[in-house]
N, CA, C and O atoms as a GROMACS GRO file, in nm:
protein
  428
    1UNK      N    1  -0.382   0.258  -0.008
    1UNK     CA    2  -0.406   0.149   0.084
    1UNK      C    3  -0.350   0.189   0.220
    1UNK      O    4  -0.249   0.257   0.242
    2UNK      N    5  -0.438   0.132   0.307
    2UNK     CA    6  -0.434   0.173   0.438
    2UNK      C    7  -0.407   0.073   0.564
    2UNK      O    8  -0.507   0.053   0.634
    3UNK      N    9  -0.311   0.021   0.596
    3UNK     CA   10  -0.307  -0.125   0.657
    3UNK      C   11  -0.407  -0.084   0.784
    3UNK      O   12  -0.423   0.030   0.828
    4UNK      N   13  -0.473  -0.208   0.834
    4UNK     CA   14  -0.591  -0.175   0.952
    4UNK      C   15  -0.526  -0.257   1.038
    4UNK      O   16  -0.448  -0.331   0.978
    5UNK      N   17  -0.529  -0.276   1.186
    5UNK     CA   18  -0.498  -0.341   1.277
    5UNK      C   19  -0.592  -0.468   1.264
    5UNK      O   20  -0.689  -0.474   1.188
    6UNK      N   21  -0.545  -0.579   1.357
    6UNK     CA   22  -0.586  -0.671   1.339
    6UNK      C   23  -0.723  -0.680   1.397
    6UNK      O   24  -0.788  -0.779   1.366
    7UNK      N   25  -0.782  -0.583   1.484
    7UNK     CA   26  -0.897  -0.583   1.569
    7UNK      C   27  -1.009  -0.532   1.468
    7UNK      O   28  -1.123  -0.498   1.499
    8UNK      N   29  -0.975  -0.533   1.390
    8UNK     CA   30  -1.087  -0.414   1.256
    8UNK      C   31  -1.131  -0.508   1.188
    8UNK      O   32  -1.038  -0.576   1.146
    9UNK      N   33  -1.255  -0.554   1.148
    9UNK     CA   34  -1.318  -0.626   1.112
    9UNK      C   35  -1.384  -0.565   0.985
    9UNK      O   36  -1.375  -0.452   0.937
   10UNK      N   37  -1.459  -0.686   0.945
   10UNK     CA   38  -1.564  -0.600   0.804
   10UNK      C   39  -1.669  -0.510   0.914
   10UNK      O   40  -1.707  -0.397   0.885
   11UNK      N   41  -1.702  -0.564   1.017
   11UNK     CA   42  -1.834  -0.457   1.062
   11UNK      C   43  -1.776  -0.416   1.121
   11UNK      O   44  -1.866  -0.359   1.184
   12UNK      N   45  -1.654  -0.374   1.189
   12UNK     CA   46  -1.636  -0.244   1.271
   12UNK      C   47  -1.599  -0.161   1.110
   12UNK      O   48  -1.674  -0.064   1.102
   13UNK      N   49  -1.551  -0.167   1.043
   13UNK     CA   50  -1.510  -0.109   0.891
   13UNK      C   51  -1.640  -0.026   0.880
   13UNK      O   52  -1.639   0.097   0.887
   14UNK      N   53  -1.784  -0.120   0.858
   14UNK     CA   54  -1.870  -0.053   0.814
   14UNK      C   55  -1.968   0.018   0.941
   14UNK      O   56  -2.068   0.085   0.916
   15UNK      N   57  -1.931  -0.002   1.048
   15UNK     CA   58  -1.977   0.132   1.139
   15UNK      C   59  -1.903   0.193   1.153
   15UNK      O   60  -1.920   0.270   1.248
   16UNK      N   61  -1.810   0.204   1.098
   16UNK     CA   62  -1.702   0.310   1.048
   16UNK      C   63  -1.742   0.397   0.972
   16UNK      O   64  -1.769   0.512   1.008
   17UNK      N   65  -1.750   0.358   0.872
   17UNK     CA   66  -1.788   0.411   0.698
   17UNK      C   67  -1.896   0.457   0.715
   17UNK      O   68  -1.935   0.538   0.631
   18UNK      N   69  -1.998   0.416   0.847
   18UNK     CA   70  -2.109   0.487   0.889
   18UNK      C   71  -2.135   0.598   0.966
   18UNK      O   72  -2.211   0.695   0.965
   19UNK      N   73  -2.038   0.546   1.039
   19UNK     CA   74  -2.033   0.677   1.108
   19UNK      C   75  -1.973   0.821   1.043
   19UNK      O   76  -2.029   0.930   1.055
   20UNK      N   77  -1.836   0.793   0.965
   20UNK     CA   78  -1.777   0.884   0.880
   20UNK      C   79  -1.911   0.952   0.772
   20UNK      O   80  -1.921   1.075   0.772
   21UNK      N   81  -1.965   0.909   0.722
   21UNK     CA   82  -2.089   0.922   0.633
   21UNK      C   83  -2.151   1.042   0.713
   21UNK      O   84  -2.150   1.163   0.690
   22UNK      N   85  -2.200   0.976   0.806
   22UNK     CA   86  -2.300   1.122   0.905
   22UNK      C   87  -2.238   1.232   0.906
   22UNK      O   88  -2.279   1.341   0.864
   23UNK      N   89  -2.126   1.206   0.957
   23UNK     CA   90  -2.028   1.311   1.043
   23UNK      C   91  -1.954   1.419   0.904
   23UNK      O   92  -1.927   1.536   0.927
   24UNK      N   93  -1.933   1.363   0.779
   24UNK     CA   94  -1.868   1.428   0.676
   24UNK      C   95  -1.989   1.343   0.558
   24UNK      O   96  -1.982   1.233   0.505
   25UNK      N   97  -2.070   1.427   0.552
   25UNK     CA   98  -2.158   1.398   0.425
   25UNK      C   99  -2.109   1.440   0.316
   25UNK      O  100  -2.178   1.420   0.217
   26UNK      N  101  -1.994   1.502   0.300
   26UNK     CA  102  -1.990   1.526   0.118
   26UNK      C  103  -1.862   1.406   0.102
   26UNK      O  104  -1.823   1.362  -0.006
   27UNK      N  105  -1.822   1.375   0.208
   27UNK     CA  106  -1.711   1.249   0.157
   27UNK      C  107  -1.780   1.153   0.084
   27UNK      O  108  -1.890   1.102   0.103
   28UNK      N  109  -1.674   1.132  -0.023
   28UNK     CA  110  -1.736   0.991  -0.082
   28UNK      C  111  -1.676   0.831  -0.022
   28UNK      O  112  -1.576   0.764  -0.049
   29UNK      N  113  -1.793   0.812   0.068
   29UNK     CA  114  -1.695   0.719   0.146
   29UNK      C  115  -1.714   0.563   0.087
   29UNK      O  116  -1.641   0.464   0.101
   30UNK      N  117  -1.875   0.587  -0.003
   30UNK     CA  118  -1.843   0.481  -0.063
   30UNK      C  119  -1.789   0.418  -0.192
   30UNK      O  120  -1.843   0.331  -0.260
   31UNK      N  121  -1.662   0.484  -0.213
   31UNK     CA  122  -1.576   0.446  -0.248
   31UNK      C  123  -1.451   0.344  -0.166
   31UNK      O  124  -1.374   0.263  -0.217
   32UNK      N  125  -1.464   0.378  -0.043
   32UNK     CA  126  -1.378   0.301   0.026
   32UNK      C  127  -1.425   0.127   0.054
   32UNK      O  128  -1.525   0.072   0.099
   33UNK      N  129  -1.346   0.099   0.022
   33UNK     CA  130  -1.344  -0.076   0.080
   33UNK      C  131  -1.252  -0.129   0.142
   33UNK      O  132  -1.141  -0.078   0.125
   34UNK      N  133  -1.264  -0.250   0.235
   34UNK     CA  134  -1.221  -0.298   0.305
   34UNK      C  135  -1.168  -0.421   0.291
   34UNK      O  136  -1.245  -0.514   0.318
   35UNK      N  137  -1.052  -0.451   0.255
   35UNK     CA  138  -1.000  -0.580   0.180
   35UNK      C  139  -0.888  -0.677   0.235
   35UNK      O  140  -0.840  -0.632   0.338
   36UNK      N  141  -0.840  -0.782   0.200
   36UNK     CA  142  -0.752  -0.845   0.266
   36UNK      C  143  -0.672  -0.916   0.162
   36UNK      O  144  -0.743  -0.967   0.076
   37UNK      N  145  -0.550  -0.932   0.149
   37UNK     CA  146  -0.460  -0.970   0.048
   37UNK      C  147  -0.353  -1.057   0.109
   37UNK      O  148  -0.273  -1.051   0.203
   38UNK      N  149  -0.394  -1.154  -0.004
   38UNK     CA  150  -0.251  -1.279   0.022
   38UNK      C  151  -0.203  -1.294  -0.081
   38UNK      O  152  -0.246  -1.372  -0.166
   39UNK      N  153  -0.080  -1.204  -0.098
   39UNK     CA  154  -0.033  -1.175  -0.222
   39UNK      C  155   0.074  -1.318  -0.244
   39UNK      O  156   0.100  -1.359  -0.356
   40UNK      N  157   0.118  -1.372  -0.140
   40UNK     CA  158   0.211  -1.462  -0.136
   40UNK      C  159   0.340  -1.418  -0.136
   40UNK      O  160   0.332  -1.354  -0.031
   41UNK      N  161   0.480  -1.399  -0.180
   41UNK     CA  162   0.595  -1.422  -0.185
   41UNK      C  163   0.591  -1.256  -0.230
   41UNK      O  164   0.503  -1.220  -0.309
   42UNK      N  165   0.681  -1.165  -0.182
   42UNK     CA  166   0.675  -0.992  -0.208
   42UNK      C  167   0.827  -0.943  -0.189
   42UNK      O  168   0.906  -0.981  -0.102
   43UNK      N  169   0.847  -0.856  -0.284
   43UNK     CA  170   0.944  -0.800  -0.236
   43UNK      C  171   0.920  -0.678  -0.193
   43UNK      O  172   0.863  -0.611  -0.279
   44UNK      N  173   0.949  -0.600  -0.054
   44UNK     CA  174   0.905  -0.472  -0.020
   44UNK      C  175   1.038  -0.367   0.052
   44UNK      O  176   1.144  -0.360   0.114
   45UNK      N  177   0.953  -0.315  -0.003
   45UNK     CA  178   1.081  -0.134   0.052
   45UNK      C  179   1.027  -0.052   0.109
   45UNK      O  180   0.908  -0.028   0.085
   46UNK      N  181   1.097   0.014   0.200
   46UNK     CA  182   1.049   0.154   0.263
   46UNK      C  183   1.056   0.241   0.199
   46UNK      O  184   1.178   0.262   0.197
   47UNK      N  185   1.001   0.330   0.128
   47UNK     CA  186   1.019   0.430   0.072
   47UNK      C  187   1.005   0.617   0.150
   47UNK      O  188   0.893   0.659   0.177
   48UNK      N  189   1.105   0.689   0.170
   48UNK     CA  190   1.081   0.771   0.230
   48UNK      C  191   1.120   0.880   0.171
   48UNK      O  192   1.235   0.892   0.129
   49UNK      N  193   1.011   0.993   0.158
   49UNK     CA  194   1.035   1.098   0.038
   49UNK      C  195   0.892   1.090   0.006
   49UNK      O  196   0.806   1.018   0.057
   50UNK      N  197   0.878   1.226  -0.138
   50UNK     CA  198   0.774   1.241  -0.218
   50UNK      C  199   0.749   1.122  -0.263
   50UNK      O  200   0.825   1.028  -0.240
   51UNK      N  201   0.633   1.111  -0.338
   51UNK     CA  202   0.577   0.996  -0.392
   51UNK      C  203   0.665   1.007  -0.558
   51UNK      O  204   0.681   0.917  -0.642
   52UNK      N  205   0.706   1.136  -0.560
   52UNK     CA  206   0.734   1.149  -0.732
   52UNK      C  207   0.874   1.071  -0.742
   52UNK      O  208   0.913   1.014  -0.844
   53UNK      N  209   0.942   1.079  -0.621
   53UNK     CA  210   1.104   1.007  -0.568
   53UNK      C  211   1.075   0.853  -0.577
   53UNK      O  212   1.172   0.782  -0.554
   54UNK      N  213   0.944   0.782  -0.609
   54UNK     CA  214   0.923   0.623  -0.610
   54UNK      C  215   1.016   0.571  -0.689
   54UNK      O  216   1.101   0.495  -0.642
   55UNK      N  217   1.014   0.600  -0.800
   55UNK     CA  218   1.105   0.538  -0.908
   55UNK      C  219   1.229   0.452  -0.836
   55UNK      O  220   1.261   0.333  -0.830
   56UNK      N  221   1.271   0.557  -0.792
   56UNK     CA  222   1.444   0.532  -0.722
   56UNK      C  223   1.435   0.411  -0.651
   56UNK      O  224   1.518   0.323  -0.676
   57UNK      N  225   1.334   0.390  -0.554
   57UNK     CA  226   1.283   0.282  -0.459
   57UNK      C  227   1.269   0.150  -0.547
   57UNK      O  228   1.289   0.032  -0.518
   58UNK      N  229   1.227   0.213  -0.664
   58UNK     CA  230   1.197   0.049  -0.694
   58UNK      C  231   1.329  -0.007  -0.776
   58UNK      O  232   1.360  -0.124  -0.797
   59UNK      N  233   1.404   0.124  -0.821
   59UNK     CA  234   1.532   0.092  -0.836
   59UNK      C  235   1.588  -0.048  -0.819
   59UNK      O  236   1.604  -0.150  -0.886
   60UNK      N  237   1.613   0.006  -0.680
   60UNK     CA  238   1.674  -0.093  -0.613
   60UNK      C  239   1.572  -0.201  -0.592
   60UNK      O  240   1.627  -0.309  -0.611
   61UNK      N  241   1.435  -0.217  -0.558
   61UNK     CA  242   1.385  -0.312  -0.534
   61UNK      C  243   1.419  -0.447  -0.620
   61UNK      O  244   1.428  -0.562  -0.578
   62UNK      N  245   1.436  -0.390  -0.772
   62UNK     CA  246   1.444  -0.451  -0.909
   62UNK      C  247   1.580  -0.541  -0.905
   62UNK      O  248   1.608  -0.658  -0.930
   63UNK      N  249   1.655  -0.420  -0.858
   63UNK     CA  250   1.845  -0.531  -0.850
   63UNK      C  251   1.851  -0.620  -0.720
   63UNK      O  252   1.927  -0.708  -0.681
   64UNK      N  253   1.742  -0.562  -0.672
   64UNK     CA  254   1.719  -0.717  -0.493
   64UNK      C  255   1.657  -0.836  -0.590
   64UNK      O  256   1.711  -0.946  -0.585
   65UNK      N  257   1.557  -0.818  -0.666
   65UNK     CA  258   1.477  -0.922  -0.763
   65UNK      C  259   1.587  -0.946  -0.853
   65UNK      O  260   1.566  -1.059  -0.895
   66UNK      N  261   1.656  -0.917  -0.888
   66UNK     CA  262   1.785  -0.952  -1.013
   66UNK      C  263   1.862  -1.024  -0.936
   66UNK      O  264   1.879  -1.136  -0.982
   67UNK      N  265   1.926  -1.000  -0.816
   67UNK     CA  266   2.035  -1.038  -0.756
   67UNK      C  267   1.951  -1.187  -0.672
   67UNK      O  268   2.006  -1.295  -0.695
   68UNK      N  269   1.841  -1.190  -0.592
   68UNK     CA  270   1.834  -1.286  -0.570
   68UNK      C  271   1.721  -1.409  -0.642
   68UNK      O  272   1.653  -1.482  -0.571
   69UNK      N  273   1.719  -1.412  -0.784
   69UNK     CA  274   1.671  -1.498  -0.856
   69UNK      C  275   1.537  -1.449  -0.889
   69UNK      O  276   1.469  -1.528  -0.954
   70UNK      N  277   1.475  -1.316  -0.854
   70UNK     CA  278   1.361  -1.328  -0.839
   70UNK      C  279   1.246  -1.255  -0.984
   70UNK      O  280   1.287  -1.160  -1.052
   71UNK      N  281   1.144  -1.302  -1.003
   71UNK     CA  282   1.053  -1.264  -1.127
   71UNK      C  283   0.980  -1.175  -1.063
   71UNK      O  284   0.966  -1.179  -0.940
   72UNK      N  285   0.924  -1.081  -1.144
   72UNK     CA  286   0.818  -1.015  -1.102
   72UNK      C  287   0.691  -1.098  -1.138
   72UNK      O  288   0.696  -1.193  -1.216
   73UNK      N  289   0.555  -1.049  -1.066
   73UNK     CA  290   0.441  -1.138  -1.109
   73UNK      C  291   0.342  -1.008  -1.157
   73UNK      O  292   0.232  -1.032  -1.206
   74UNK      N  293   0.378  -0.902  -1.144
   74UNK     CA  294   0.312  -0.778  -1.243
   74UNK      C  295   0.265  -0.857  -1.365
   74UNK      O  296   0.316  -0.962  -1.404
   75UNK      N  297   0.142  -0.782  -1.432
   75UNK     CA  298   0.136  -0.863  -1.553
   75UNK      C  299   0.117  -0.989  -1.543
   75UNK      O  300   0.100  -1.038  -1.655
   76UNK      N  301   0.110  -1.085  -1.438
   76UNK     CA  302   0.064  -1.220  -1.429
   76UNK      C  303  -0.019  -1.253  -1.331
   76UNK      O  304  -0.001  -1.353  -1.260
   77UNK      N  305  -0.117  -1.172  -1.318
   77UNK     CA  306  -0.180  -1.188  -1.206
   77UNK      C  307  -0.156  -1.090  -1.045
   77UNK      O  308  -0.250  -1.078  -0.966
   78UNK      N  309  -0.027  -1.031  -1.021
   78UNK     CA  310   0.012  -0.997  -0.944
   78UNK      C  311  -0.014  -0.824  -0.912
   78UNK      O  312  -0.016  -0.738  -1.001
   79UNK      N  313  -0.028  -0.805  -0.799
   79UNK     CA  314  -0.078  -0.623  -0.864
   79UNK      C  315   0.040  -0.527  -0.734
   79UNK      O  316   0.052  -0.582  -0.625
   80UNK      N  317   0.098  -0.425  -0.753
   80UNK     CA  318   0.193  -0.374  -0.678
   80UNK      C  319   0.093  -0.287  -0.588
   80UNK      O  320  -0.015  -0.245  -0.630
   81UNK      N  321   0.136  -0.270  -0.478
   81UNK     CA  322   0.034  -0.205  -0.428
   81UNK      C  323   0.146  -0.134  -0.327
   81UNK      O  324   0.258  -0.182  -0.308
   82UNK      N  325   0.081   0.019  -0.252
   82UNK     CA  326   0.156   0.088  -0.160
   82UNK      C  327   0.083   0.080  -0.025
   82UNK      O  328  -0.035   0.046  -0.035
   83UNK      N  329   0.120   0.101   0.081
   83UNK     CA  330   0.054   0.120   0.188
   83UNK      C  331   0.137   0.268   0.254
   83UNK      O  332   0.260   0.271   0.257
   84UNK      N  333   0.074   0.356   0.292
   84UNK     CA  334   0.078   0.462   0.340
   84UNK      C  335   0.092   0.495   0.497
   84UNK      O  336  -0.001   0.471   0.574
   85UNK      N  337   0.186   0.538   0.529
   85UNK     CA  338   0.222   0.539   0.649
   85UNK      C  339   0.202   0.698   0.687
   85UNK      O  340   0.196   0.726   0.807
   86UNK      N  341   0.195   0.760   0.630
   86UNK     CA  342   0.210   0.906   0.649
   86UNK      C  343   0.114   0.917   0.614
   86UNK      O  344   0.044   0.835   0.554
   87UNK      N  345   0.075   1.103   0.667
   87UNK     CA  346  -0.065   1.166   0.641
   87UNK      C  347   0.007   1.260   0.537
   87UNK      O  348   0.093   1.321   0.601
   88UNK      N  349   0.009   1.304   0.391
   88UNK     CA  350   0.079   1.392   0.334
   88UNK      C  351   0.034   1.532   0.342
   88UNK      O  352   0.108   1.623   0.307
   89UNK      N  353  -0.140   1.561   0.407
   89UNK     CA  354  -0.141   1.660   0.440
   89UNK      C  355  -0.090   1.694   0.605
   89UNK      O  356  -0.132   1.800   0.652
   90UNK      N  357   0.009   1.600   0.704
   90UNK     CA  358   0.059   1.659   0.833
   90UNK      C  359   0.226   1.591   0.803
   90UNK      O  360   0.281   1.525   0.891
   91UNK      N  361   0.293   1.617   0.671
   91UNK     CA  362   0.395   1.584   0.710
   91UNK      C  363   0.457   1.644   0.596
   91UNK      O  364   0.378   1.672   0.505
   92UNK      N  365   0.564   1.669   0.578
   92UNK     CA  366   0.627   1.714   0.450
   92UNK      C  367   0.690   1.661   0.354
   92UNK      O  368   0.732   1.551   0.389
   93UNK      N  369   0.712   1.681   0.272
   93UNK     CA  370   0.711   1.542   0.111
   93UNK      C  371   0.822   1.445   0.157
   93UNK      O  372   0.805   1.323   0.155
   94UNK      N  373   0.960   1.516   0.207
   94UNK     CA  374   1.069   1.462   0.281
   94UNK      C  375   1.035   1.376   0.331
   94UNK      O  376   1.053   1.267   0.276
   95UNK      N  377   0.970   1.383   0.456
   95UNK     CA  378   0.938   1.283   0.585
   95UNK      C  379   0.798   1.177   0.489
   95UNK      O  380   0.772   1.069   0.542
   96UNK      N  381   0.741   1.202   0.398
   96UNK     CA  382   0.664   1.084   0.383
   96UNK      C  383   0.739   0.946   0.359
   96UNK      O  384   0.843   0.924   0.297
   97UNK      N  385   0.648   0.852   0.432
   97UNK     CA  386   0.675   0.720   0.460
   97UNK      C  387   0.555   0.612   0.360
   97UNK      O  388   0.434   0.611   0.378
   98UNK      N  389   0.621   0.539   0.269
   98UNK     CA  390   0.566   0.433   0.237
   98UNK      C  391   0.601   0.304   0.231
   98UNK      O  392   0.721   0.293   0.258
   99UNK      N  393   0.547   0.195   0.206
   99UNK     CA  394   0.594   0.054   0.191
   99UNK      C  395   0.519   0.068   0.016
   99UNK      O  396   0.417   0.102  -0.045
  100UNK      N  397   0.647   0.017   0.001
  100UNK     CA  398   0.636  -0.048  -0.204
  100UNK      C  399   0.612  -0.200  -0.176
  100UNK      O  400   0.696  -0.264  -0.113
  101UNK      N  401   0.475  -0.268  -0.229
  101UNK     CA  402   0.500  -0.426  -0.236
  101UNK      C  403   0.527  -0.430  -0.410
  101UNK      O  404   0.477  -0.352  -0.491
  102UNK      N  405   0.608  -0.529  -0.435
  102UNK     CA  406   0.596  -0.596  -0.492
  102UNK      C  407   0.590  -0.768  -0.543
  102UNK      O  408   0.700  -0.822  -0.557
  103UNK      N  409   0.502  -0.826  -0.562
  103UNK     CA  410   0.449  -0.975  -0.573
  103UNK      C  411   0.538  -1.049  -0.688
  103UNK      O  412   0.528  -1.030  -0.809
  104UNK      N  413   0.643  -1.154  -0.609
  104UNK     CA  414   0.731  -1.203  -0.706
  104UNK      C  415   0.705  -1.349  -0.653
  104UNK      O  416   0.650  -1.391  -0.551
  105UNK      N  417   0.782  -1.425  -0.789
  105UNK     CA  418   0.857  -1.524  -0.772
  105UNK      C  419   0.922  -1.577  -0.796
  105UNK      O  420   0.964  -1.539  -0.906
  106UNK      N  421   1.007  -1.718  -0.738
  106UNK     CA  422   1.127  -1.745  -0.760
  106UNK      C  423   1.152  -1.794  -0.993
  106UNK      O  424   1.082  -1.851  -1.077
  107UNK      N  425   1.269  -1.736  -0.993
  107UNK     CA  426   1.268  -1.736  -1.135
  107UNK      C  427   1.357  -1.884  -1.168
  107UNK      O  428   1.377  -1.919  -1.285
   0.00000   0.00000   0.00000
């Protein structure tokens, strides 16, 4: 997942996805979609490091949800999702940057 600025619409998305199409024909671009999420109530972390170093992140995310009353909603509807801040092919596993959501609530 890819957060978009607020100026990005469904049709600038898909003269996007159109234009990308021409320009790189073996991409599979339609696979990509363009979505919007109101997950409601989240607990989130920065995660910075390899992706294989996540664990640790949610570590702690888990004793922030322990310590301040909070349920996970995984498994109930709720889905964890990452957003990507880094390009992992222009940066090195170290310097990658993510946001961990996770969709809770009060327990």
């Amino acid at each position: 997942m890819i957060r978009q600025p607020e100026f990005v619409t469904p049709a600038v998305f898909a003269w996007a996805r159109e234009a990308l199409a021409k320009k790189k024909p073996g991409l599979p671009v339609g696979k990509v979609r363009f979505e919007a999420f109101a997950e409601g109530l989240c607990v989130q972390i920065m995660h910075t490091g390899p992706y294989g170093d996540e664990p640790e992140s949610m570590k702690k995310s888990d004793a922030f949800m322990e310590h301040e009353g909070l349920r996970s909603r995984i498994g109930d509807g709720g889905k964890h999702h990452e957003i990507y801040l880094s390009d992992p092919r222009r940066c090195r596993p170290e310097g990658l940057r993510t946001v961990l959501r996770h969709p809770v609530v009060k327990a």
